[in-house]
N, C-alpha and C positions, 0 to 999 in steps of 0.2 A: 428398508430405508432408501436403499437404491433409487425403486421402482416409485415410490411417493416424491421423492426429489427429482426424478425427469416429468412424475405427471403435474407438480406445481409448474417446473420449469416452461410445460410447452402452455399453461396457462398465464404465463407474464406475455404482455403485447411485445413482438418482434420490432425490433428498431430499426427503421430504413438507414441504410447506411451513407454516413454523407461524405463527399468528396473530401479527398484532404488534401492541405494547404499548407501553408508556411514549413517548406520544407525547414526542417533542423539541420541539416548535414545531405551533402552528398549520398546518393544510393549509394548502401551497402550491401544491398544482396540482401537476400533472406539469411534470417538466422538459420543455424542448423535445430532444425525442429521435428522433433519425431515425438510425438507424446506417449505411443504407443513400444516406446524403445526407452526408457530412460536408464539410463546410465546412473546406477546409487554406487557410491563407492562401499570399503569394507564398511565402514565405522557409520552410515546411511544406512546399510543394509539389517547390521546389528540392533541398533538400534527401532526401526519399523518392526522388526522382528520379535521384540520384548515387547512392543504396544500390542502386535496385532496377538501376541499369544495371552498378556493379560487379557483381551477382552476374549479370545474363543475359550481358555483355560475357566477365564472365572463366568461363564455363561451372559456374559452383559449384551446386551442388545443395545451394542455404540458402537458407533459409525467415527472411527477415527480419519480426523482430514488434517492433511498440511495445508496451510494458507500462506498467503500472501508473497514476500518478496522472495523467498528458498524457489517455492515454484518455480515463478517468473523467471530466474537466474538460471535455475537448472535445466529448463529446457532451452536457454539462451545460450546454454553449451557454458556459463560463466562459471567460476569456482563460487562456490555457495561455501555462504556465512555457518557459521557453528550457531546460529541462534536462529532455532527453530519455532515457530508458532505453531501451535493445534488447534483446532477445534474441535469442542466436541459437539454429541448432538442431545443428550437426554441425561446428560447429567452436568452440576456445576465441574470445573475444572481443579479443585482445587478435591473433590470427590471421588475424580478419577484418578487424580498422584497418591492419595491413600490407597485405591485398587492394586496401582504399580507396585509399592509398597506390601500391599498384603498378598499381594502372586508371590512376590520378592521372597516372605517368610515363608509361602507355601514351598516355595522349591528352593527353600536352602542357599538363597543367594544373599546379599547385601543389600540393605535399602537405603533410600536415597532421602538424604535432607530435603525437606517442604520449605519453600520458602511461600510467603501470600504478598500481593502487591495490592493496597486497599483501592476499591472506585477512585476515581482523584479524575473526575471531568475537565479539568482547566489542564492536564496532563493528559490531556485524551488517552486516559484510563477509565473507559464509561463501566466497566463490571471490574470486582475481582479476580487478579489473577492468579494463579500458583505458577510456579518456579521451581523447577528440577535439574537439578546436573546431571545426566547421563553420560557415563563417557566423557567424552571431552564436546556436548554439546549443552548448552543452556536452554532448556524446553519450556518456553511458554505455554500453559493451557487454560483455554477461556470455554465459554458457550460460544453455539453461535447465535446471532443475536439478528435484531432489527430493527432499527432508530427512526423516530418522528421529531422532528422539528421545527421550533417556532419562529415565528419572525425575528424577534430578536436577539437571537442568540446563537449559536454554531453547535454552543454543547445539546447535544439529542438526550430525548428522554428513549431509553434502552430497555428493550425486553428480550427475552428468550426467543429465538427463532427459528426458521428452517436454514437449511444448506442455502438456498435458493434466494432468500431473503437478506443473508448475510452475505449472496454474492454482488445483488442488486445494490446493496446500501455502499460499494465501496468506492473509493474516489476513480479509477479506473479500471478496464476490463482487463490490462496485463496485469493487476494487482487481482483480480477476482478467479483467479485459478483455482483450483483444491486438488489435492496429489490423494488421492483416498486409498490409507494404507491397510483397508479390510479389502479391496480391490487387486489393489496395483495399479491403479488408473489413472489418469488423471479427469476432472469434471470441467468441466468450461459450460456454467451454468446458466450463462449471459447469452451465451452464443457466438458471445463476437472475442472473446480473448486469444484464442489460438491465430484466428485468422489477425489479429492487431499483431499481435508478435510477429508473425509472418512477414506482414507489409508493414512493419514500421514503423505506428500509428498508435498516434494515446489519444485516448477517445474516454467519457465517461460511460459506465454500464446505462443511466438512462440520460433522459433529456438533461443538455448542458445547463443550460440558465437555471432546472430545478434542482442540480447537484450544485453548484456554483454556487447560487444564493442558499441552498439549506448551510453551506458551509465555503466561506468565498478561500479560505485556506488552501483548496484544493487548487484553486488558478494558479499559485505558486507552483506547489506539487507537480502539477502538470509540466511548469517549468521545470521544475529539477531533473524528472525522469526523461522528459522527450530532451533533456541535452545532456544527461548522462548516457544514456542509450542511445543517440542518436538518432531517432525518431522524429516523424513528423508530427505534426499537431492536428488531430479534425478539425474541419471547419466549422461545423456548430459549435466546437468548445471554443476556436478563435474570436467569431462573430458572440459570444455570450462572454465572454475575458472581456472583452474592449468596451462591452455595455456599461452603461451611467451605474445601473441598481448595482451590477456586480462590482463596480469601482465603489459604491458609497456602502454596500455593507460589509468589503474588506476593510475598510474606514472606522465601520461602527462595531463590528463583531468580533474582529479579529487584534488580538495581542501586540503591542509592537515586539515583545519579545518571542510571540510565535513566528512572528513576523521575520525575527533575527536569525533565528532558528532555520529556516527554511533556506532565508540567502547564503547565510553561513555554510550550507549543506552544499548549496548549489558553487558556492563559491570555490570550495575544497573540495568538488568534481574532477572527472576528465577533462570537463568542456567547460571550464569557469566562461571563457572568452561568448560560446555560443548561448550559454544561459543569458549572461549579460545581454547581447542582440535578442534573444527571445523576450526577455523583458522589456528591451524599450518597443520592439514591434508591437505586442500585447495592450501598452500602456501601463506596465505595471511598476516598470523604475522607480515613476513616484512613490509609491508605497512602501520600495525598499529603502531609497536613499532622498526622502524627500528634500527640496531645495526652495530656499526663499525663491521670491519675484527676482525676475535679470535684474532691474532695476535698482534692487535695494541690495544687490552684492558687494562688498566692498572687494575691489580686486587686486592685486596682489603688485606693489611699484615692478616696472617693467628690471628694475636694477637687481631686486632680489629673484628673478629667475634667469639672469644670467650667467652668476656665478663670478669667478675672476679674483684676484689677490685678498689674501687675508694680510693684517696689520695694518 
């Protein structure tokens, strides 16, 4: 699976990398990044260790991956969340928590209640999930997958895909990492996610304007993490944020309550203050807090913000 997933990977076109801009914050220095050192605590360690022995115990031919923000965090040196995402590769997710399960009965141990979370597309729940408590962690397990979409609409139509497919579709390359715990390794399938954590940098895995407009939710996104992390912004994703299309299908595609969701996130950040400036630099304030014309504002008598004696 390995060896199929680096020979797609070096067939996706290489992305020239472009300058990056609107700084977020002051240099911080490189994180401390060693991907080939990571640091699992006990209850990480336990845990990878019950995955990778159902698949070698029970002879499956699945490539089990951590995805997403656990990664990111965990080579960012940050305390990583109890909720784990997985992916798998050749079987549904919800297929493999009965595996867990039946290793579970095999060796005499305890198994673990299934929970299923149904598709629900307007929840950017595009497949069925399953749900495992392990331990004291909450384990998501999906496929991995790879989404087409239409002009009008953000939600993708979702299939079954490769490693490599599922790293390309995702809104950024510090989010497109995989911890491959039949390895011990990490994947950086993009190419570009180790070196974005390094220097700083939220960037999309492909072209900005086609990730933007397949899903303009992401311009937000973009904001929340480059001013939680303190990160800078690419410039391709800057110059495609500020475009007309990508203003008018956050307009048309996008939820105001996804919309809520997103500020709310950014809001009850580190860096509430520097979201906010990343917003109105972008041009995106309007979308989170839209505001009549100057003109038609009724404004507030100069008496009622001064204050002064009651009775």
């Amino acid at each position: 699976a390995a060896a199929a997933a680096a020979a797609a990977a070096s067939s996706v076109p290489q992305l020239q990398r472009p300058p990056a801009t609107l700084s977020a914050e002051e240099d911080l220095g490189p994180p401390p990044l060693n991907p080939h050192d990571l640091h699992l605590t006990m209850d990480e360690s336990k845990l990878f260790f019950l995955l990778k022995h159902v698949v070698q115990d029970s002879e499956l031919e699945t490539t089990v991956r951590v995805a997403g923000g656990w990664v990111r965090d965990k080579l960012l040196g940050y305390d990583t969340k109890k909720d784990v995402d997985i992916a798998i590769d050749n079987m549904t997710g919800l297929e493999f928590a009965h595996a867990i399960n039946a290793w579970c009965t095999r060796n005499r141990r305890r198994t673990f209640q299934i929970g299923v979370i149904h598709k629900n597309p307007d929840k950017s729940k595009h497949l069925e999930t399953a749900t495992v408590k392990i331990g004291s962690f909450a384990v998501d397990l999906v496929n991995l997958r790879t989404e087409t979409y239409t002009d009008d609409s953000r939600i993708p139509k979702v299939q079954i895909g490769t490693a490599v497919e599922d790293a390309f579709r995702r809104d950024l390359t510090i989010n497109a990492l995989f911890y491959n715990v039949n390895t011990n390794r990490i994947e950086d399938l993009t190419g570009f996610g180790l070196r974005d954590l390094h220097e700083r940098l939220v960037r999309t895995p492909l072209r900005a304007d086609t990730t933007l407009l397949d899903d303009p939710l992401r311009a937000l996104r973009a904001v929340r993490f480059a001013s939680r992390l303190g990160f800078r912004v690419a410039e391709d994703l800057v110059e495609a944020t500020r475009g007309e299309q990508v203003h008018a299908a956050l307009r048309e595609k996008v939820s105001r309550e996804r919309v809520a969701q997103e500020a709310r996130a950014m809001l009850e950040g580190p860096r509430a203050p520097l979201a906010v400036a990343l917003l109105h630099a972008l041009g995106l304030d309007d979308h989170v807090l839209p505001l009549p014309p100057a003109a038609s504002i009724v404004h507030a008598p100069d008496e009622a913000l001064r204050g002064g004696a009651t009775g």
